[in-house]
One Martini backbone bead per residue (centre of mass of N, CA, C, O) as a GRO file, in nm:
protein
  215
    1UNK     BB    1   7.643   5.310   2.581
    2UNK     BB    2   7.440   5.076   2.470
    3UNK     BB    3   7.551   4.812   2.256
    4UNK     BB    4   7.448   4.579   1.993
    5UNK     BB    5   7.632   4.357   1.741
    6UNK     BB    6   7.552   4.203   1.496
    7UNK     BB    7   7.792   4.001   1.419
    8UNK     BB    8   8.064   4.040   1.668
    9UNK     BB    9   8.265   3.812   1.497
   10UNK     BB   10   8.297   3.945   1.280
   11UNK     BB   11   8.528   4.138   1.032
   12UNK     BB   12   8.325   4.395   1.091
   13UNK     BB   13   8.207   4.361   1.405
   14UNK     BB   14   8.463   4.353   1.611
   15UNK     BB   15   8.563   4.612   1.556
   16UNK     BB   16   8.346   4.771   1.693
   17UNK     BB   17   8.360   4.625   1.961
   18UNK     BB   18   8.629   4.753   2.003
   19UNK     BB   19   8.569   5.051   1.986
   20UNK     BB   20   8.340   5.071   2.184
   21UNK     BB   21   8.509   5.003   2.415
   22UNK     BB   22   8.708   5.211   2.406
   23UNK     BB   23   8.493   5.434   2.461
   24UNK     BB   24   8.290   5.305   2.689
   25UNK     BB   25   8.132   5.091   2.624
   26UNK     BB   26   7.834   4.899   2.636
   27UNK     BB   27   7.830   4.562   2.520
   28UNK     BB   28   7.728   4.355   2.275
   29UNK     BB   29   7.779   4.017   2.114
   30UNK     BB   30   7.582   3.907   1.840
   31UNK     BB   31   7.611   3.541   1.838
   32UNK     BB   32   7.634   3.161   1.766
   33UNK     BB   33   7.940   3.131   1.845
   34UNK     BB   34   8.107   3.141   2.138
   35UNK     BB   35   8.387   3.012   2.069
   36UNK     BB   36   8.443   3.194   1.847
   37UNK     BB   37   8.398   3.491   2.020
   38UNK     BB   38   8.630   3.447   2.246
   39UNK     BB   39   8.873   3.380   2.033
   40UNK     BB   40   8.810   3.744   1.907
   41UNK     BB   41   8.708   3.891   2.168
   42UNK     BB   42   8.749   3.685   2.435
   43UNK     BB   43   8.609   3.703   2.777
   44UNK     BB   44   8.490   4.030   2.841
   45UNK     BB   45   8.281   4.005   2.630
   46UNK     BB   46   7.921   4.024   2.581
   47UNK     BB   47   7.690   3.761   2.513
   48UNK     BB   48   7.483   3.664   2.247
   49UNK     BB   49   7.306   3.376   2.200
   50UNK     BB   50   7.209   3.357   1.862
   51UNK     BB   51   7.011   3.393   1.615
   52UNK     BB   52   6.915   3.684   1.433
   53UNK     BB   53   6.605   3.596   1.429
   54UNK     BB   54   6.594   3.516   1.745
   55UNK     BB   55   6.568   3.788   1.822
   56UNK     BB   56   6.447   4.017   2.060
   57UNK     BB   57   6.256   4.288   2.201
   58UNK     BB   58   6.356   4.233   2.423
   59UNK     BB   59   6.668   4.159   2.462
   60UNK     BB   60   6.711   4.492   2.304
   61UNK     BB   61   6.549   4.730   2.525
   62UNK     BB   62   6.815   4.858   2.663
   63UNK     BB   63   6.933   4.960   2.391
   64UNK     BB   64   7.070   5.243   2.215
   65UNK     BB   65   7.196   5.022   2.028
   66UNK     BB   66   7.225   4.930   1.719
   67UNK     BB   67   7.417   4.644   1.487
   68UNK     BB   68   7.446   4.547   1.146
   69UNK     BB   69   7.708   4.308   1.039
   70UNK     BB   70   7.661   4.097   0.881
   71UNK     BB   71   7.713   3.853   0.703
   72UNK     BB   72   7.783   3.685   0.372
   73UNK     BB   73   7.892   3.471   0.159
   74UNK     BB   74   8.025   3.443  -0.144
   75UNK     BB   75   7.811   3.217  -0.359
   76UNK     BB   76   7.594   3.128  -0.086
   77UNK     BB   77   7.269   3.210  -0.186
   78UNK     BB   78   7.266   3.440   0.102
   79UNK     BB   79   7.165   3.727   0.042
   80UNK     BB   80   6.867   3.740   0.163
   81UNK     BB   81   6.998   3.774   0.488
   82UNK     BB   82   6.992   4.076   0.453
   83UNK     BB   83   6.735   4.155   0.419
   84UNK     BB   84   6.619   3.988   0.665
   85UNK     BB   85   6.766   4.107   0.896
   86UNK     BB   86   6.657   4.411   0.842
   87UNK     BB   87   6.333   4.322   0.885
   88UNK     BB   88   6.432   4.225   1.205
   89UNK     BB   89   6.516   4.436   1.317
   90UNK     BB   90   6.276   4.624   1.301
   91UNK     BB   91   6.032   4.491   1.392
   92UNK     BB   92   6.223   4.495   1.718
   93UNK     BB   93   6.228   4.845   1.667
   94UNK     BB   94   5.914   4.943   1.680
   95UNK     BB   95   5.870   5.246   1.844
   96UNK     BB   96   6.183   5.310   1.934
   97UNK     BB   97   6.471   5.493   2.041
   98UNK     BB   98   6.670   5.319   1.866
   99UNK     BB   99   6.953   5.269   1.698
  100UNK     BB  100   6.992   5.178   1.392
  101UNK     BB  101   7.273   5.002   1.178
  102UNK     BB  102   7.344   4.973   0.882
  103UNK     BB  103   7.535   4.793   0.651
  104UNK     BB  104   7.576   4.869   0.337
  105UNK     BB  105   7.627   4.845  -0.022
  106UNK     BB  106   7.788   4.948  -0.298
  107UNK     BB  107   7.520   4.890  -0.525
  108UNK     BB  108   7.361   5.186  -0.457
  109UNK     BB  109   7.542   5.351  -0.559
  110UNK     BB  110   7.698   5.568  -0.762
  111UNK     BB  111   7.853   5.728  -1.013
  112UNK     BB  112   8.051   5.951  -1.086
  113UNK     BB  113   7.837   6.137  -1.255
  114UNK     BB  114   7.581   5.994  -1.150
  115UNK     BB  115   7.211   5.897  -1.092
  116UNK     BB  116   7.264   5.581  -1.072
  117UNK     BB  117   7.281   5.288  -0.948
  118UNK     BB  118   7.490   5.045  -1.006
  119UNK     BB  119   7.295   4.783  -0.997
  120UNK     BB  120   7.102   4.944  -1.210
  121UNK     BB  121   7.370   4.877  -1.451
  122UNK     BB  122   7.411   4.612  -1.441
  123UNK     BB  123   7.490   4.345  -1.655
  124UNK     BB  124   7.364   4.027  -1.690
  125UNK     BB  125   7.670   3.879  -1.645
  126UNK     BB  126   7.643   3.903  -1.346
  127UNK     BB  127   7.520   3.746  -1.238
  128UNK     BB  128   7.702   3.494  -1.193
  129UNK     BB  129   7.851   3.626  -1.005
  130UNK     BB  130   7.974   3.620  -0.622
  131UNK     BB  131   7.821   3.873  -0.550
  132UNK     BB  132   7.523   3.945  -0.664
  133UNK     BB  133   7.358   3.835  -0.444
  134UNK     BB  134   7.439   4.044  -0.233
  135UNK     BB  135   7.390   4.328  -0.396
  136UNK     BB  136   7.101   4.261  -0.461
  137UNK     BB  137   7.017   4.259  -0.124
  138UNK     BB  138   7.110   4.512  -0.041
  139UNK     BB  139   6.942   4.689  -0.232
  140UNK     BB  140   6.692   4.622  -0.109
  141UNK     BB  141   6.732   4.699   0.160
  142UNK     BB  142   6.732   4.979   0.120
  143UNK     BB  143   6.517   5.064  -0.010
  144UNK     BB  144   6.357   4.943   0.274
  145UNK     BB  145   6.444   5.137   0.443
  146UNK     BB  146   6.336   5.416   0.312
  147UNK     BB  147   6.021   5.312   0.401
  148UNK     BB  148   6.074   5.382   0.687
  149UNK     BB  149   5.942   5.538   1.004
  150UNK     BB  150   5.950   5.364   1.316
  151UNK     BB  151   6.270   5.376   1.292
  152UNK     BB  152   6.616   5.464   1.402
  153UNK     BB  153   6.787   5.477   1.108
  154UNK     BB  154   7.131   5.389   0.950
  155UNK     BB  155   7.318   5.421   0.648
  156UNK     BB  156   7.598   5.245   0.523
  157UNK     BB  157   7.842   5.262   0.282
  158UNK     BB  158   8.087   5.150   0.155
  159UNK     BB  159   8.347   5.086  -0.031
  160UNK     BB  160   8.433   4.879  -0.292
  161UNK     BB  161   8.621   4.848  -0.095
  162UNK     BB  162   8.648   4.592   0.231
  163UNK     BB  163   8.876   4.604   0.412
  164UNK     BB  164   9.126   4.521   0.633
  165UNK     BB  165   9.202   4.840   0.894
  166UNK     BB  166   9.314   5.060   0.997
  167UNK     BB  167   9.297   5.321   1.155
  168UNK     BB  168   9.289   5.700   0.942
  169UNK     BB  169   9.064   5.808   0.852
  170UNK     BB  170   8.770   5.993   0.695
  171UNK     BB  171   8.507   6.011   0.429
  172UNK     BB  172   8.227   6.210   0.373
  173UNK     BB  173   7.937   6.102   0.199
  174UNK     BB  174   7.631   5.967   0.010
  175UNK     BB  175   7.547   5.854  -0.334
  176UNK     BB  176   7.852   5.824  -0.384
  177UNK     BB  177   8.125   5.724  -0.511
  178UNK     BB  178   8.437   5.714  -0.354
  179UNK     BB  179   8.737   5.863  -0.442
  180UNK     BB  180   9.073   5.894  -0.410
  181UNK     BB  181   9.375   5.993  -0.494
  182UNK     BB  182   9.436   5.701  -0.600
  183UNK     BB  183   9.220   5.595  -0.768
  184UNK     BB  184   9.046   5.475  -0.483
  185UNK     BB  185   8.764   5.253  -0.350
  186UNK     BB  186   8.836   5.241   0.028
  187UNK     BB  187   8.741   5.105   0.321
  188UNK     BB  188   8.803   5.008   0.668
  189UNK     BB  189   8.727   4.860   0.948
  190UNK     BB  190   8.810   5.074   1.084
  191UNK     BB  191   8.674   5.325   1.016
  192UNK     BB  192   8.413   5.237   0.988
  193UNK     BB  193   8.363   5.204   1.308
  194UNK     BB  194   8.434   5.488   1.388
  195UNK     BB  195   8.169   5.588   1.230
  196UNK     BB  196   7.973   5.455   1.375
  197UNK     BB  197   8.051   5.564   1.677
  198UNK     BB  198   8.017   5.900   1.546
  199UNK     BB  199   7.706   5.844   1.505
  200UNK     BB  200   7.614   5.712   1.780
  201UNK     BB  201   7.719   5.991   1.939
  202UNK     BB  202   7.626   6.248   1.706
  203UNK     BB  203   7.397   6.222   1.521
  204UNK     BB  204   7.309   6.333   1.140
  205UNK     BB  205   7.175   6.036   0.999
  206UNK     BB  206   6.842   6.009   1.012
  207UNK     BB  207   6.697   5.851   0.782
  208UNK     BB  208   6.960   5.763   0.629
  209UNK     BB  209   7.261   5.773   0.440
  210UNK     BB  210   7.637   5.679   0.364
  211UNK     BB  211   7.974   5.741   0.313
  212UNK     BB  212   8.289   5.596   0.268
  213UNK     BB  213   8.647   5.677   0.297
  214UNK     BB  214   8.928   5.682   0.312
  215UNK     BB  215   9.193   5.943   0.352
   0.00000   0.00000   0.00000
């Protein structure tokens, strides 16, 4: 497969981007910064220099999926550009066979034994959080997917820790967060890749979520 990465060179872009080459696939990883994504990547993997929001139509006509990984800091006021960034790749992907995986926050999800996401749970005093900023627009993200109908799109929610670590094995829900063994719920970086290219090569889940947690 052609896949394309937004975000190529983030700390879940680049797990990617490194799955997906090791599995013999054809990579793109699309980045602001070529000598930090080359720093991070390499000098052999295929790079796309552009702003997120300025990738076109063109750009991505190639290719058989794309995934948006990209990230916002915590408390940096830019979580709208979870939001702008997938109604920016669906817009140009409306219409096509490529399949479109966006990664999506852990608070649309539920809490086990209940029907309503986290988000719409959250106390007032959460606004002051430096996470709230981006799980209010992942969340309204999920929403804004939900409505499309025009694009092969596929959504992901970590798990409430989305840390660093390698591929161990996943289990899969769907709109609950899922708890481990361990009485704790969290996906690593190495896992996330593993299913996003697991999903990307045998689709199961297209204009759906899923969740995720290590097994």
């Amino acid at each position: 497969m052609k896949i394309a990465v937004f975000g190529g060179s983030g700390r879940a872009g680049h797990v990617i981007v490194e799955e997906a080459v090791a599995r013999g696939h054809e990579v793109t990883a699309i980045v602001r910064d070529a000598d930090k994504a080359k720093k991070v990547l390499g000098d052999d993997v295929t790079l796309l220099v552009k702003a997120p929001q300025d990738v076109t139509s063109t750009d991505i006509a190639d290719f058989d999926a794309v995934v948006d990984a990209l990230s916002v800091p915590w408390g940096s006021g830019l979580g709208h550009l979870h939001l702008e960034f997938a109604q920016h790749i669906v817009s140009i992907l409306a219409g096509t066979p490529t399949l479109a995986v966006f990664i999506l926050g852990s608070a649309s999800l539920s809490m086990p034994g209940e029907n309503v996401p986290m988000f719409e749970e959250f106390p007032p005093q959460a606004e002051a959080a430096p996470w709230y900023d981006g799980a209010k627009f992942q969340y309204q993200e999920w929403q804004f997917l939900k409505t499309v109908q025009d694009v092969n799109w596929i959504g992901i929610s970590p798990s409430e820790a989305f840390p660093s670590g390698p591929k161990t094995g996943y289990v899969i829900g769907q709109d609950t967060l899922l708890v481990g063994d361990d009485g704790q719920s969290h996906i690593t970086t190495g896992n996330m890749a593993s299913a996003i290219l697991d999903e990307l090569e045998h689709p199961t889940h297209l204009k759906q979520r899923f969740t995720l947690r290590d097994k």
